[in-house]
C-alpha positions in Angstrom: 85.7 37.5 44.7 84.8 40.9 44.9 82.0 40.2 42.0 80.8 37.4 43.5 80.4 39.4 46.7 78.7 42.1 45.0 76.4 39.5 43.5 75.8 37.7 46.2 74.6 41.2 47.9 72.6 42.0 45.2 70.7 37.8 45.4 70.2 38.6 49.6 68.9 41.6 48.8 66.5 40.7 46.5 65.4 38.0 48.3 64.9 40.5 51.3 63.1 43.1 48.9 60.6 39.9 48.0 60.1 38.4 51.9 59.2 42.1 52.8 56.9 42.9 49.8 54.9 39.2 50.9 54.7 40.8 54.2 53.2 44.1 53.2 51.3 43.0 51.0 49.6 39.8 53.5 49.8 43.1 55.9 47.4 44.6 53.6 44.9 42.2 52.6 41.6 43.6 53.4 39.5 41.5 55.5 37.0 40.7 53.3 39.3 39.0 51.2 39.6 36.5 54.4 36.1 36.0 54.6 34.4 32.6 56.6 31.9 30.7 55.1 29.6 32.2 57.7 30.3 35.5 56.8 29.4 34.4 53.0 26.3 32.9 54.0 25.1 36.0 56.2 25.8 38.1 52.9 23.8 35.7 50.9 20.8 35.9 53.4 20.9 39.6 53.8 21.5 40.0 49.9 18.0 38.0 49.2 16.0 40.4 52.1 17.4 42.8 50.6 16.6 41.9 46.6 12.9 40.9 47.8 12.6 44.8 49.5 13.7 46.5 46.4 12.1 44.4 44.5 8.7 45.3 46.6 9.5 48.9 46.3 10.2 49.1 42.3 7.2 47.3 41.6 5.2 49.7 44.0 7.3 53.1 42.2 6.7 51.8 38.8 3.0 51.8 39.5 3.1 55.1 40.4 5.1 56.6 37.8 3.0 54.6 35.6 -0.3 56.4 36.7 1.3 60.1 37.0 2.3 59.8 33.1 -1.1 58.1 32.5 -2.9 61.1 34.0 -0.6 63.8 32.0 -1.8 62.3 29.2 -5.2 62.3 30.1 -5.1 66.3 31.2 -3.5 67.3 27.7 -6.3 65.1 25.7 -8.4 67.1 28.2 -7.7 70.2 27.5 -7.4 69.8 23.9 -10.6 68.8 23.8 -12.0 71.7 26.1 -12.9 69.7 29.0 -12.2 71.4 32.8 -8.8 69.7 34.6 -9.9 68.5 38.0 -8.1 67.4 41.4 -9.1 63.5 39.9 -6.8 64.6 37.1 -3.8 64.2 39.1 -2.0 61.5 41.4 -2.7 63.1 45.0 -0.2 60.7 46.8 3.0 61.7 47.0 5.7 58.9 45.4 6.9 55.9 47.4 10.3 56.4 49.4 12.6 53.4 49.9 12.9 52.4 53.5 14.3 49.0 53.4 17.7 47.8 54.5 20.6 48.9 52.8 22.6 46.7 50.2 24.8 44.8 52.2 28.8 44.5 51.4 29.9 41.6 50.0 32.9 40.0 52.0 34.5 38.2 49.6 33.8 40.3 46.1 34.7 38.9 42.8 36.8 40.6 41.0 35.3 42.9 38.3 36.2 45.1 35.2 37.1 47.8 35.9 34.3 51.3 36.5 34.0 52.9 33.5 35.7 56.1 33.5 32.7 58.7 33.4 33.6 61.4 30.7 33.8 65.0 32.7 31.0 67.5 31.0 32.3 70.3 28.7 33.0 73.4 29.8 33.3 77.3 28.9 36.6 76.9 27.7 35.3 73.5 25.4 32.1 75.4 23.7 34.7 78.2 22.6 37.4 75.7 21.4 34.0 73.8 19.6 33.0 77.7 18.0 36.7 78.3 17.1 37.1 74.9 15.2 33.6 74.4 13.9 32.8 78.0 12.9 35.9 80.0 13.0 34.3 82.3 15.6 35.1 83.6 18.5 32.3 85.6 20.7 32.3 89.2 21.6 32.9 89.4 25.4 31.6 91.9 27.3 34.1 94.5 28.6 32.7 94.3 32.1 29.2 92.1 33.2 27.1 95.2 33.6 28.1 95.5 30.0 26.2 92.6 29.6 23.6 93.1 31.8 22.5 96.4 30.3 22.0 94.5 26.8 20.0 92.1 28.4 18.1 94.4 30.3 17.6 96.2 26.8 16.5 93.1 24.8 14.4 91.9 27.3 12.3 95.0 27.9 12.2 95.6 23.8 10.8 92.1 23.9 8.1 92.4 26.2 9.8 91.3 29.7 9.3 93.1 32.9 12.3 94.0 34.9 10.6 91.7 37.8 10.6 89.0 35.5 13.9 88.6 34.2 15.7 90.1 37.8 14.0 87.5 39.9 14.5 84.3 37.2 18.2 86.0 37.1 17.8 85.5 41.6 16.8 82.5 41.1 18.9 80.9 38.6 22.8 82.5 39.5 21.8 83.1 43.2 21.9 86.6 42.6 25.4 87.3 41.8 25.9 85.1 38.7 27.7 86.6 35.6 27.1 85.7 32.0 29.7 82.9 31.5 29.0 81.3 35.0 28.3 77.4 34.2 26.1 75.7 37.2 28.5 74.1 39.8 31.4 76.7 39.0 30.0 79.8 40.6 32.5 79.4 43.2 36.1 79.9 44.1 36.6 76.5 45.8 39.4 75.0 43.7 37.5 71.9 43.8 34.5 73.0 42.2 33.2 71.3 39.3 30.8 71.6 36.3 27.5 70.0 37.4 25.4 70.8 34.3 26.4 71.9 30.8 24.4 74.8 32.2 25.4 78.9 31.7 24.4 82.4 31.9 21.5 84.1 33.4 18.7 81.9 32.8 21.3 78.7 32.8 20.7 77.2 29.6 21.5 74.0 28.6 23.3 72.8 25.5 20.6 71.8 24.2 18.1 75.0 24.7 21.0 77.0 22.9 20.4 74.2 19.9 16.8 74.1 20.4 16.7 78.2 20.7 19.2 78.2 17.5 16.7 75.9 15.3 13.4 78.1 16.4 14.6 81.4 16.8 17.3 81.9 15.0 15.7 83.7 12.1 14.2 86.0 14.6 17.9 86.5 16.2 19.4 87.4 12.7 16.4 89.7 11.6 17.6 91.8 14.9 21.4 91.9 14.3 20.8 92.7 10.4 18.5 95.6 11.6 21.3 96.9 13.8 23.6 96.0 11.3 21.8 98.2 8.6 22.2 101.4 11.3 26.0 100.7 11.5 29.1 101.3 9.2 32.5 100.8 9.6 34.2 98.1 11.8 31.2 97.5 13.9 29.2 96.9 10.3 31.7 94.5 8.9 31.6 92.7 13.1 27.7 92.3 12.4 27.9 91.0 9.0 30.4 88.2 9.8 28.5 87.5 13.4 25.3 87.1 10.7 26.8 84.6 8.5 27.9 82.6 11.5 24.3 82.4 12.3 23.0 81.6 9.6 25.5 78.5 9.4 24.7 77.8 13.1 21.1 77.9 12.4 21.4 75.2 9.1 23.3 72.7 12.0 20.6 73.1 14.3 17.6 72.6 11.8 19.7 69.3 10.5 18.3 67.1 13.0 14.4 66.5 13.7 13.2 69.1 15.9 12.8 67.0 18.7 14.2 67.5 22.0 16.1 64.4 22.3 17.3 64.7 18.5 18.6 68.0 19.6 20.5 67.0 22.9 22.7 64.8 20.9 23.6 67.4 18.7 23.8 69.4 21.8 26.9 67.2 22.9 28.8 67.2 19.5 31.5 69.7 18.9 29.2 72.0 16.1 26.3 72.1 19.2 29.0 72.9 21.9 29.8 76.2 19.3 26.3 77.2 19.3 26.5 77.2 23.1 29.0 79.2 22.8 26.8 82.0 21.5 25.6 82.5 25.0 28.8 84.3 25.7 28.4 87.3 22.7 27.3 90.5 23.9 25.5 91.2 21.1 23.7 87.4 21.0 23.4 86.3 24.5 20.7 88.5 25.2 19.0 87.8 22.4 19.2 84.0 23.6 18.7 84.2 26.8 15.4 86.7 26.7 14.0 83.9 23.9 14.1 81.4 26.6 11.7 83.5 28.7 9.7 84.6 26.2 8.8 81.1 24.4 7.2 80.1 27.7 5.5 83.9 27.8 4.2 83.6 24.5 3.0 79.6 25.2 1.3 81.2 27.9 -0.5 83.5 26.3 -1.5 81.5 22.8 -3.1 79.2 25.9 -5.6 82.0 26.4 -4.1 82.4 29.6 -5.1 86.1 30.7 -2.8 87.0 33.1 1.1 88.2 33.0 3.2 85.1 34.4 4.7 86.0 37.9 8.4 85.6 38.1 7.8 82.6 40.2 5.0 81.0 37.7 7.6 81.7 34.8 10.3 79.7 36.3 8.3 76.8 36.6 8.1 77.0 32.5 11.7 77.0 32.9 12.3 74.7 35.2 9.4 72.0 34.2 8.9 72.6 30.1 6.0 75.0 29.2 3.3 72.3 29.0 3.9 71.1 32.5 4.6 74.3 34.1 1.5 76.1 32.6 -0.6 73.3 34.1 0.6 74.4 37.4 0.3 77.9 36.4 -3.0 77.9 35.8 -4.3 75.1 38.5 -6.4 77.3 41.3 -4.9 77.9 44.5 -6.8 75.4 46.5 -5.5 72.9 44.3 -2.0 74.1 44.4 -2.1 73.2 47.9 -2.8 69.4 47.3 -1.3 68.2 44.0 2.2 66.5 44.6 4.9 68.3 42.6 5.8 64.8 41.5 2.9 65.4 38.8 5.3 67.4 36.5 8.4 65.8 36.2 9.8 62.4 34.9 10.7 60.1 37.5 14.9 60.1 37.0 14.4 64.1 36.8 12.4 63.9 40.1 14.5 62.2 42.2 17.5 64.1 41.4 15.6 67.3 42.4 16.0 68.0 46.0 13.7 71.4 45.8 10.8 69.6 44.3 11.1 66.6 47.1 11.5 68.9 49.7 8.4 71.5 48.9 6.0 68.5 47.2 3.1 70.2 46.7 2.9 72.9 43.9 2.0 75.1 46.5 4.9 74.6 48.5 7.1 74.7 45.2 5.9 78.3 44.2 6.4 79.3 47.8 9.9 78.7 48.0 11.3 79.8 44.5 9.4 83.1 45.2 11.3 83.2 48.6 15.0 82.9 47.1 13.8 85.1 44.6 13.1 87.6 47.6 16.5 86.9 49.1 18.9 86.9 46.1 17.1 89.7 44.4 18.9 91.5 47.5 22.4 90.8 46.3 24.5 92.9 44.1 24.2 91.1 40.8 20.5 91.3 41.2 21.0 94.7 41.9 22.8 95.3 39.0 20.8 94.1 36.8 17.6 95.8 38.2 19.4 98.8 37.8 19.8 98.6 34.1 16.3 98.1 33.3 15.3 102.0 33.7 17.9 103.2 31.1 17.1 100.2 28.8 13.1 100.7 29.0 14.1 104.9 28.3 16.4 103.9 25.2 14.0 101.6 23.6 
């Protein structure tokens, strides 16, 4: 009796459990679920006003995109052939902006797979896992970050860079307090902060310039550390000669693919490429990276027959834009920089995720404002720091 009570406790309650989970669960039935025929065939009108509007608006931005890389190719056959780049060179509009309705919500969705789960980007702790397992290396850190700021300072003014140049791309770039290993969206504290870009160090370089960098200038990079290794002995000689040889095997991985900058952004997101990023982090290397980056758009500049030093400002728009697009606005006069649309130097997906170059749309405009937060980071102590370690580099050189 006393089993059957048990079990007929356990049936009642079961049954309860069930009734009450047919409750919550009608309790929770979102309201589209419920939806009226009505409501379905207001969704399907507003659906079709809205296809017709985007519809409208693509065709309109794919005509314009169209034309802007129709008249980039026309300015480089241009001035390979000599011929003077005028304001009919360039789309003078600025690109078409969306202002129909919004999609609308479907009331009574079908459902779907499932969103693909977007893979989260490497960080600093991946590239040195990726240099560890790929080339048994593991960079020289810095002691502290003026460490690393004084051999930056001292590459960069043995190469050629001025101390405004590299402290106000360094402004720019890190906001004026970044440190060598800072990735772009975790220069902050907030525990919720995450990686935006596979971005890092003072001129936040991407994966792909360190594999790009690593193809080209790699030779030059190990000609440097093998004359400083030939000056050394002891521990710090036998530190150089293995840094070397990892070089030298970083370099053969880079020139593997065709030197082509899409070729080398998948390599970029492969373990060996995430190792060569990892190079950014070395004392001794870093610099030497990092000043390439600046000096590749210096030297563009200057094989151009351009006759001027590049301002900080007209340097990071090499950086920021590729050195074929940001010496055309480099070298564009100043009555024209106040009328050509920035929209004239990028691609259109780069372009719309750039809130800067939307915001200040002329090139005018653009220059203005990254020599402004130059101005005010070059105020904060990073900045400072660095500017600081320029007159003992220059004197040691």
């Amino acid at each position: 009796m006393l089993l059957r009570l048990v079990g007929r406790r356990f049936l009642i309650g079961a049954a309860a459990v069930s009734a009450i989970a047919s409750l919550a669960t009608l309790a929770h039935v979102p309201a589209y679920a419920r939806a009226t025929q009505a409501e379905i065939a207001a969704y399907q009108h507003q659906l079709r006003i809205y296809q017709q509007a985007r519809h409208s608006f693509e065709v309109e931005a794919e005509a314009y995109w169209t034309a802007i890389a129709d008249k980039r190719r026309s300015r480089i056959a241009k001035r390979r052939n000599g011929q003077a780049i005028t304001l009919n060179d360039y789309v003078l509009s600025q690109p078409p902006v969306y202002a129909g309705p919004k999609r609308p919500v479907d009331p009574d969705p079908q459902p779907g797979p499932p969103p693909v789960e977007r893979r989260p980007l490497p960080v600093v702790s991946d590239f040195l896992e990726a240099a560890a397992a790929h080339y048994q290396f593991q960079p020289r850190r810095p002691a502290s970050e003026v460490e690393f700021k004084r051999a930056y300072a001292r590459v960069a003014a043995a190469y050629g860079l001025t101390r405004e140049q590299a402290v106000r791309v360094y402004a720019f770039e890190t906001g004026g307090n970044g440190t060598h290993d800072m990735q772009s969206g975790l220069s902050s504290n907030r525990p919720d902060a995450r990686a935006i870009s596979t971005a890092v160090g003072y001129n936040q370089l991407l994966t792909a310039n360190s594999v790009n960098l690593m193809a080209e200038q790699g030779p030059n990079i190990i000609a440097a550390l093998s004359q400083r290794a030939a000056r050394a002995s002891g521990a710090e000689r036998m530190v150089l000669d293995r840094k070397i040889a990892v070089l030298k095997r970083m370099v053969a991985v880079a020139r593997s693919v065709p030197a082509s900058w899409s070729e080398q952004q998948k390599l970029a997101a492969t373990p060996p490429g995430l190792g060569i990023h990892a190079m950014l982090l070395d004392v001794d290397v870093g610099p030497l990276l990092q000043t390439h980056k600046l000096l590749t758009s210096v030297v563009f500049a200057q094989r151009k027959g351009h006759p001027n030093r590049l301002t900080a400002a007209e340097l990071e728009m090499m950086n920021l834009t590729g050195d074929g697009n940001g010496f055309d606005m480099v070298t564009m006069p100043a009555a024209m920089r106040e009328r050509v649309p920035t929209s004239n130097f990028f691609q259109r997906s780069g372009y719309e995720r750039n809130p800067v170059a939307i915001r200040h749309n002329t090139v005018a405009k653009l220059l203005a404002i990254t020599d402004e937060r130059m101005d005010v980071n070059g105020q904060k102590p990073g900045a400072r720091e660095l500017a600081a370690a320029f007159p003992t580099a220059m004197s040691s050189n």
